[in-house]
N, CA, C and O of each residue as an XYZ file, in Angstrom:
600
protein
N     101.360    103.227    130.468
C     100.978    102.719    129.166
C     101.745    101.436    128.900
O     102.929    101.217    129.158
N     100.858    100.632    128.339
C     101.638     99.038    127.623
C     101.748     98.819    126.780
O     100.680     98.821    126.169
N     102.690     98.531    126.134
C     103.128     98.062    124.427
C     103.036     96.772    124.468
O     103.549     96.115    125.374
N     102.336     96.230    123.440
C     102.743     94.873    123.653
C     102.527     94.346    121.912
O     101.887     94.994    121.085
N     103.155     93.176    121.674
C     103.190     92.832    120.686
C     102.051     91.798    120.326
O     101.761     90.856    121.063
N     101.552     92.014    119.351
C     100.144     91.353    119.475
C     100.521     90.430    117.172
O     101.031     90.900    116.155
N      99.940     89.206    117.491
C      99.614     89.153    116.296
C      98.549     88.192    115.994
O      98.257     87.394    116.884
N      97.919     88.143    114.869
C      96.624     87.631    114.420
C      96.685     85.860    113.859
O      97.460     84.989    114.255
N      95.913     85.779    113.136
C      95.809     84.527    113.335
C      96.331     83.835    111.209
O      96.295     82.708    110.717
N      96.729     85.191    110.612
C      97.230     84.980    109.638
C      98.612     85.193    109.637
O      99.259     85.253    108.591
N      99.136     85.318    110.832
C     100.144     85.798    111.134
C     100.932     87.034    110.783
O     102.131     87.070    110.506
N      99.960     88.189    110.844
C     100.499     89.559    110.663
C     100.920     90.166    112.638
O     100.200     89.914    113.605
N     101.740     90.656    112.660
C     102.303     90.896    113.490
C     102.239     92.691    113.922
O     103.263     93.360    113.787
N     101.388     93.111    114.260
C     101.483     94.018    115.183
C     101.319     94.997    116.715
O     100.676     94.649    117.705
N     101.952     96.040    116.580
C     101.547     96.562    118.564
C     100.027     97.295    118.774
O      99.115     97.612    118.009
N     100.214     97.367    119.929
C      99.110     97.561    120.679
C      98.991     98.035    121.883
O      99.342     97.328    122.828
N      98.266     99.843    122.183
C      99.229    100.532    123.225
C      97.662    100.092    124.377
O      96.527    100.291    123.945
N      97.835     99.669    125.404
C      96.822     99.551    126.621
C      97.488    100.022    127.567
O      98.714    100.070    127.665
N      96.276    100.577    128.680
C      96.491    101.159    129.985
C      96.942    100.403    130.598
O      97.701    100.968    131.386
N      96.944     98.827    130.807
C      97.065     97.868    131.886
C      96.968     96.261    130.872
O      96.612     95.837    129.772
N      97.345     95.991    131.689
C      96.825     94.002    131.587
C      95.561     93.897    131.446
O      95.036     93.302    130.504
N      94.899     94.509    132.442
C      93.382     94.052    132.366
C      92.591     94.864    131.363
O      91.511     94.471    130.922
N      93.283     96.265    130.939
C      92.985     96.619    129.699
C      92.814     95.896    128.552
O      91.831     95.924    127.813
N      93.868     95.210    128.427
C      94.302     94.410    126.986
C      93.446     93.294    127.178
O      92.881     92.864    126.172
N      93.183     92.598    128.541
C      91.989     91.769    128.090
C      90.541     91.950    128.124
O      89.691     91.260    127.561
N      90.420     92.737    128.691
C      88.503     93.623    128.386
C      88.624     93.171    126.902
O      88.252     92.086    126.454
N      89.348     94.432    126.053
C      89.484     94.773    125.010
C      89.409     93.124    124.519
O      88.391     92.615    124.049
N      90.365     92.594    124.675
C      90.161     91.067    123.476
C      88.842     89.970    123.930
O      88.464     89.036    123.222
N      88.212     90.372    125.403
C      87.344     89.640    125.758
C      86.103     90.123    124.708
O      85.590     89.336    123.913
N      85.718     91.499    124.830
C      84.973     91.913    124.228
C      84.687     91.918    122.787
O      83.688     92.298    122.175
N      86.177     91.230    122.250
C      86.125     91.249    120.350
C      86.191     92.856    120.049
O      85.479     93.406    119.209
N      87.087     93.475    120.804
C      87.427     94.909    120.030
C      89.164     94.979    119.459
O      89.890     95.940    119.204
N      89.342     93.825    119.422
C      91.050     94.292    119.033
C      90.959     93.149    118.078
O      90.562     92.003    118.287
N      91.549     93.874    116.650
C      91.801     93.507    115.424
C      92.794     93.689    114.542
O      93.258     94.828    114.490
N      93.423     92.540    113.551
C      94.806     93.141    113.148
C      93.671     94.372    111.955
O      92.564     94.505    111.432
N      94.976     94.965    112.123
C      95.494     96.289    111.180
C      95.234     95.537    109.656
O      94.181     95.701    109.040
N      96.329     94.711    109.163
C      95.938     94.136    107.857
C      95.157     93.490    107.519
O      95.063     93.396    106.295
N      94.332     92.821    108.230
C      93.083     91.940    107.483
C      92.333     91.526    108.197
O      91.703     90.489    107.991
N      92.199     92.431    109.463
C      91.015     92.757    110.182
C      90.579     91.282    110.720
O      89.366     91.092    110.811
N      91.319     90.384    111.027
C      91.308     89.216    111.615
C      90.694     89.589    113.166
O      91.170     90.612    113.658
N      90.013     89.096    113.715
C      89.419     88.524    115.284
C      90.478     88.043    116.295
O      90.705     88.709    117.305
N      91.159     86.841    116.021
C      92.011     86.062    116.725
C      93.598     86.299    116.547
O      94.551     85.870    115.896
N      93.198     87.503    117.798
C      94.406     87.898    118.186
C      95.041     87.496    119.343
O      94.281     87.193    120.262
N      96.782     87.371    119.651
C      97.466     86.712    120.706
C      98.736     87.496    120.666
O      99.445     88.032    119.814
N      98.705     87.286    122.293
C      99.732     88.308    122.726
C     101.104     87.003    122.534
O     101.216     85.791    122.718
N     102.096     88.319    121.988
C     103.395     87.613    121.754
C     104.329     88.049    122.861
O     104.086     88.902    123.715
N     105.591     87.234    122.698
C     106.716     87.531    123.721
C     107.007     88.637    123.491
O     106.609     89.098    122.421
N     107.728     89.407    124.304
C     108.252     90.436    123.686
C     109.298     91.238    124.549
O     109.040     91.117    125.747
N     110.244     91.909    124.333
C     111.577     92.296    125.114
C     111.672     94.044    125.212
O     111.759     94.640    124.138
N     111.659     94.608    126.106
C     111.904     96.257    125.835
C     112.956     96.814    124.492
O     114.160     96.558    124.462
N     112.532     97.278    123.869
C     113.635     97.750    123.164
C     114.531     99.081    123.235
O     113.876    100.124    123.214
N     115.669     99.186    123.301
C     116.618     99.368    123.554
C     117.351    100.322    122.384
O     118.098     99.765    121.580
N     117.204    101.266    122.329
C     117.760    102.402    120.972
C     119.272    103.062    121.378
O     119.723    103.948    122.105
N     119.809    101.909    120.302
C     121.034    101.624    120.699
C     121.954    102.684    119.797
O     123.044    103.125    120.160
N     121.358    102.961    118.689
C     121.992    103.145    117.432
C     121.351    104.935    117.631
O     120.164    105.261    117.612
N     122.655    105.945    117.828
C     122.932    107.231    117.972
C     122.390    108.023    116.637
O     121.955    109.171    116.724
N     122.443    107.419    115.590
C     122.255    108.095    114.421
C     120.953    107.286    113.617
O     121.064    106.137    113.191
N     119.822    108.035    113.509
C     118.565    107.214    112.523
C     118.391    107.708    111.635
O     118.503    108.924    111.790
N     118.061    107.322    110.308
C     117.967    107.644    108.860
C     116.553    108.296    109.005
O     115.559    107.922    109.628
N     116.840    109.642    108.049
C     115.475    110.652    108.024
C     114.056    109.603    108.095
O     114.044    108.492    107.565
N     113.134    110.067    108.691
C     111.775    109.073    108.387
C     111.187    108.930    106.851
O     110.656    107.989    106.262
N     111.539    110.368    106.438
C     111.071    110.340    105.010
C     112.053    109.663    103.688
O     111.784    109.723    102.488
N     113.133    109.079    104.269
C     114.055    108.122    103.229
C     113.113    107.142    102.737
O     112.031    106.701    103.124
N     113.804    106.968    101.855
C     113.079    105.799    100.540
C     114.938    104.827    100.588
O     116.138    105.060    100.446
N     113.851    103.562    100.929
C     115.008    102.747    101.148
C     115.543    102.274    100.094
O     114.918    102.499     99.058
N     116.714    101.556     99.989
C     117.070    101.026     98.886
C     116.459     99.599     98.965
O     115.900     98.963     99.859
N     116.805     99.341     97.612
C     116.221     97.828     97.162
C     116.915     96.745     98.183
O     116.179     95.962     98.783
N     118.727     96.697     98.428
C     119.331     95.767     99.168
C     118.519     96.193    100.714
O     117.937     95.238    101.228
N     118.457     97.199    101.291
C     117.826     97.167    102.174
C     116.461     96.847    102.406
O     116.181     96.443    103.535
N     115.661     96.936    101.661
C     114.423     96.235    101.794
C     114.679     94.722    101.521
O     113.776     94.075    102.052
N     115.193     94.266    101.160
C     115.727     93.093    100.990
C     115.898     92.138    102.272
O     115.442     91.046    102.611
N     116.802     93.108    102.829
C     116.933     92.555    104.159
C     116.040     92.611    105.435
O     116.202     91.976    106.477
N     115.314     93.278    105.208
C     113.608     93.226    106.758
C     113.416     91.601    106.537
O     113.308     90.677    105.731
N     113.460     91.986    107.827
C     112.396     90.764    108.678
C     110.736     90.870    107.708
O     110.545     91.796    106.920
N     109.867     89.964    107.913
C     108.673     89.750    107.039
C     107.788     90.552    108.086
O     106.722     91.012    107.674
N     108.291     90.830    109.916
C     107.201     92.106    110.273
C     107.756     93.746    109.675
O     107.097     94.681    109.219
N     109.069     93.611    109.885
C     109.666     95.257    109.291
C     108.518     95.543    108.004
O     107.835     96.551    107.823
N     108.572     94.427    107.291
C     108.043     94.250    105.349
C     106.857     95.060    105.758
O     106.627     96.259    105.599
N     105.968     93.853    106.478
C     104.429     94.536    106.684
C     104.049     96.070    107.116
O     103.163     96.845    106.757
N     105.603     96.182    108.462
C     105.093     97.824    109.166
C     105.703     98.601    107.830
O     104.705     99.261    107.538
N     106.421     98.853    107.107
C     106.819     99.666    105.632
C     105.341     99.071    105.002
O     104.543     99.166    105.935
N     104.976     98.769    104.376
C     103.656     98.239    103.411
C     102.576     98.742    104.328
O     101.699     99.259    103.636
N     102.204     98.813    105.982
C     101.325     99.671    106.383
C     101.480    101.429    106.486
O     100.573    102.261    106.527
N     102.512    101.574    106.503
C     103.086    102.901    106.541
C     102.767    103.863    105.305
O     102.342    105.018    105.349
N     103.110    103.016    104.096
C     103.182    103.342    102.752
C     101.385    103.509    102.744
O     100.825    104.595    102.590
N     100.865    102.557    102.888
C      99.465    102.091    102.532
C      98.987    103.743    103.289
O      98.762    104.792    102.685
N      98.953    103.528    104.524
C      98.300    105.020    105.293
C      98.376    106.191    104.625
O      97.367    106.843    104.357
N      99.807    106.628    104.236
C     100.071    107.395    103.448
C      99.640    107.702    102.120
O      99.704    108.763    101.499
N      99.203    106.618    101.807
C      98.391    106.743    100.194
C      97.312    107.663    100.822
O      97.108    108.860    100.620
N      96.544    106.602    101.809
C      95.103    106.836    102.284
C      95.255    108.713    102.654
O      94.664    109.481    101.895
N      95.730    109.046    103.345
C      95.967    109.957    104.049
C      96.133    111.131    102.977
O      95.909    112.292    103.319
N      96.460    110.869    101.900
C      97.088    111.930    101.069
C      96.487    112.004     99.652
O      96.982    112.832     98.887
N      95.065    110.916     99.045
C      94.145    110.733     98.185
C      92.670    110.847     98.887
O      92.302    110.503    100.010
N      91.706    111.684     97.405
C      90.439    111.567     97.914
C      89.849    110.089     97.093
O      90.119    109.668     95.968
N      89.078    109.610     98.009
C      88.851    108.124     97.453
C      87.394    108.649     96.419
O      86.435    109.290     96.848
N      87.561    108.227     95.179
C      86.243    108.407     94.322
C      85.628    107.494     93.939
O      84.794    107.366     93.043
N      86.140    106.711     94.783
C      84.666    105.191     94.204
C      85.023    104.171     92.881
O      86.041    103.754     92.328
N      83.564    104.034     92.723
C      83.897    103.681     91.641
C      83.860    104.255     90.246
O      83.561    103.608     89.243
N      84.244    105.724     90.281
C      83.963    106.330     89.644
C      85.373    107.097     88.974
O      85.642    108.080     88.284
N      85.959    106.144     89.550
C      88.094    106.322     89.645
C      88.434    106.629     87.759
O      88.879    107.673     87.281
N      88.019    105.246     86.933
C      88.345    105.299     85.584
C      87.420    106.573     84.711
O      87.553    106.687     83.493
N      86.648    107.329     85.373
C      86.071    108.585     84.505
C      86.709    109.768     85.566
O      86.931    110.776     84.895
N      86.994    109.930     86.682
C      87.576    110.923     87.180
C      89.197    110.909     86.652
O      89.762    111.964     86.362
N      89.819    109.700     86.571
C      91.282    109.647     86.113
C      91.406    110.625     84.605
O      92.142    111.601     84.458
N      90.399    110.000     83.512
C      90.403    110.579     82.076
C      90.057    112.165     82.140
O      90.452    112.981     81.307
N      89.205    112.482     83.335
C      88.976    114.207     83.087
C      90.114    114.596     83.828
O      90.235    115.724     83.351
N      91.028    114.498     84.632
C      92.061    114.938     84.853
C      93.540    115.092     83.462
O      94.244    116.022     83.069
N      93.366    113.066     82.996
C      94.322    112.696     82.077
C      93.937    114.410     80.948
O      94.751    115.298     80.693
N      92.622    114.343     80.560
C      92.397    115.194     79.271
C      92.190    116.621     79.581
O      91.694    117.259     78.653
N      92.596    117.654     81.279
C      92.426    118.235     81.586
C      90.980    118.617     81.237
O      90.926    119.763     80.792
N      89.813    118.005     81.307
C      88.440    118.114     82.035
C      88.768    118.552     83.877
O      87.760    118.955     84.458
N      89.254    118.525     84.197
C      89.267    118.261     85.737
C      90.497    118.416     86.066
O      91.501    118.061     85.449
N      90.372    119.150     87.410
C      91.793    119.776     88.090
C      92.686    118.484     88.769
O      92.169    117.691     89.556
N      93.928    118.416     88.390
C      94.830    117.632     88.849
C      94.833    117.310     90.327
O      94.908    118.284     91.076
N      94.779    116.348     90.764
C      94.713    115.994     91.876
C      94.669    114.847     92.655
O      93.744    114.241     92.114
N      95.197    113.889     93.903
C      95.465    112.809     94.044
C      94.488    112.001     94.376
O      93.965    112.259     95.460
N      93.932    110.805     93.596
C      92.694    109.934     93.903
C      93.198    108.702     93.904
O      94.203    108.208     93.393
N      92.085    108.168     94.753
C      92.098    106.429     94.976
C      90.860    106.196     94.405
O      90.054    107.104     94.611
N      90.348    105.006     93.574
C      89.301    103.853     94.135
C      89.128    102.851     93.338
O      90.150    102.230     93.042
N      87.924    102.424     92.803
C      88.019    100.720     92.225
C      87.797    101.360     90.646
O      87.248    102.359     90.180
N      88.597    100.118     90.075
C      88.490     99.834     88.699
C      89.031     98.585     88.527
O      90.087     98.123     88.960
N      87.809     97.886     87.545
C      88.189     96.425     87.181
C      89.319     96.209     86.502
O      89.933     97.205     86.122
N      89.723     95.194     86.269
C      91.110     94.907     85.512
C      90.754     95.914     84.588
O      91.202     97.060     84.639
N      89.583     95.313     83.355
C      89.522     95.453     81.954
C      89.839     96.947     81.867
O      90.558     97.444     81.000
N      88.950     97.919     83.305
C      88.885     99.496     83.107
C      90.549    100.017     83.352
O      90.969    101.134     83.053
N      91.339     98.929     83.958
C      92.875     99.558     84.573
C      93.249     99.548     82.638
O      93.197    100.585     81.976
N      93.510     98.535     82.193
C      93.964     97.980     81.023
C      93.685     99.199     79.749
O      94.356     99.553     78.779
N      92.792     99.479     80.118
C      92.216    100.759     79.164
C      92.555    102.422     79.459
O      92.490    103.363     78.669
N      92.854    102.409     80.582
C      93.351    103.542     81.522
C      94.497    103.268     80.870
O      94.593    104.110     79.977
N      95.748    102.268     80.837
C      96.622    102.172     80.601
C      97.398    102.483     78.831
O      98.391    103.042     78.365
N      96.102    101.651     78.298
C      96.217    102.066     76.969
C      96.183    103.115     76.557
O      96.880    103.456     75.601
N      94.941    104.316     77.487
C      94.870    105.666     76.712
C      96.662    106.247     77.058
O      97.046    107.317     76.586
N      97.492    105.458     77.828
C      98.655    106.207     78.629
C      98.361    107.148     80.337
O      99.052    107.878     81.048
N      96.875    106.565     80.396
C      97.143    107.075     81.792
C      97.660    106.538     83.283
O      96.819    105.922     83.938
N      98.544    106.664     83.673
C      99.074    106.360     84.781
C      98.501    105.735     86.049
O      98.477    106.368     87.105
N      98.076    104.586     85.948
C      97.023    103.771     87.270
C      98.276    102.743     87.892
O      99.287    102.337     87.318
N      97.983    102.591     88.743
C      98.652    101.586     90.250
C      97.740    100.622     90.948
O      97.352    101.097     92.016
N      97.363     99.663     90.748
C      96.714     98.644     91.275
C      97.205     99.011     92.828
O      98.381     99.049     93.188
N      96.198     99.237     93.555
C      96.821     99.050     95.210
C      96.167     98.641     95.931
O      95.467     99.497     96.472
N      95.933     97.115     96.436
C      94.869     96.866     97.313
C      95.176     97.105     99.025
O      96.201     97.043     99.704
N      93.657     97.424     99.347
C      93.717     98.328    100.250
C      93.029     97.504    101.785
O      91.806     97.362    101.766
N      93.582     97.121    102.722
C      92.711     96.014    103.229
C      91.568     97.045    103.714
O      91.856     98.234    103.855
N      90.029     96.482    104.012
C      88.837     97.646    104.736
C      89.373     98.313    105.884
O      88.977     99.421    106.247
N      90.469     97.509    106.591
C      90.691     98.454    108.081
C      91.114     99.446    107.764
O      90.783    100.482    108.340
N      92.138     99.423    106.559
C      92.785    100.645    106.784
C      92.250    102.205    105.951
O      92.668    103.362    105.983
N      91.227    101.569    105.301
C      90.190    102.973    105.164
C      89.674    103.958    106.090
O      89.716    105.189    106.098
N      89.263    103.245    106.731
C      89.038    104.401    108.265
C      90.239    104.813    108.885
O      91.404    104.471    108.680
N      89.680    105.703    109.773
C      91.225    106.407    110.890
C      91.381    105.558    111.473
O      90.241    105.176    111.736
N      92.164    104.807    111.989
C      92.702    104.044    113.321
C      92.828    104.880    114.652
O      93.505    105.905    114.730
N      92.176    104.388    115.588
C      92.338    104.679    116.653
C      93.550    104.563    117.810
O      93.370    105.018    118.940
């Protein structure tokens, strides 16, 4: 198997596991390899060095970092935390469309059983969600990462 570091042409930066060399270029000859965040086309293989797990002790996966530490990532660390987070939304909400600002209120007014949803609402409908006091999160979602990733 090959890892290799691949990034797009907006400059989002991520890997990419292939059988071979000639794997990785079928795949980009053919227009099947796309970034993760914004589903860009023009992708290019970057340098890249084995890495080396140097450090004996790793912080639980499920830690919530602090602010000084997020602070300090690199702008790819930023993106792989912001895809991580993002999946995890996905992974753990049923998406209701656009039908988010009347499913939110029958939950808010117990019409409807509590439970975790995603989907669209215009500003004006967030603003009004907000006013009744119900709890909304603007989260944009790029299209790739709606589907499963392969």
């Amino acid at each position: 198997m090959k890892v290799l570091d691949l990034q797009c042409g907006q400059h989002h930066v991520f890997e990419g596991w292939f059988g071979s060399e000639d794997d990785f270029q079928s795949q980009l000859t053919r227009g099947l390899l796309n970034c993760p965040m914004c589903g860009d086309l023009s992708v290019t293989k970057k340098l890249s060095a084995p890495r080396l797990n140097l450090n004996a002790t790793q912080a639980s996966p499920n830690a919530v970092p602090s602010l000084q530490e997020v602070a300090s990532l690199e702008p790819a660390q930023l993106q792989a935390a912001l895809l991580k987070m993002v999946r995890h939304v996905v992974a753990n909400t049923k998406d209701v469309g656009d039908s988010f600002p009347e499913e939110a209120r029958k939950m808010h007014y117990g019409e409807a059983e509590q439970r975790n949803i995603r989907g669209h609402a215009t500003p004006e409908e967030t603003e009004e969600l907000i006013d009744e006091g119900i709890a909304v999160m603007p989260l944009p979602l790029p299209d790739v990462l709606k589907e499963p990733l392969q």
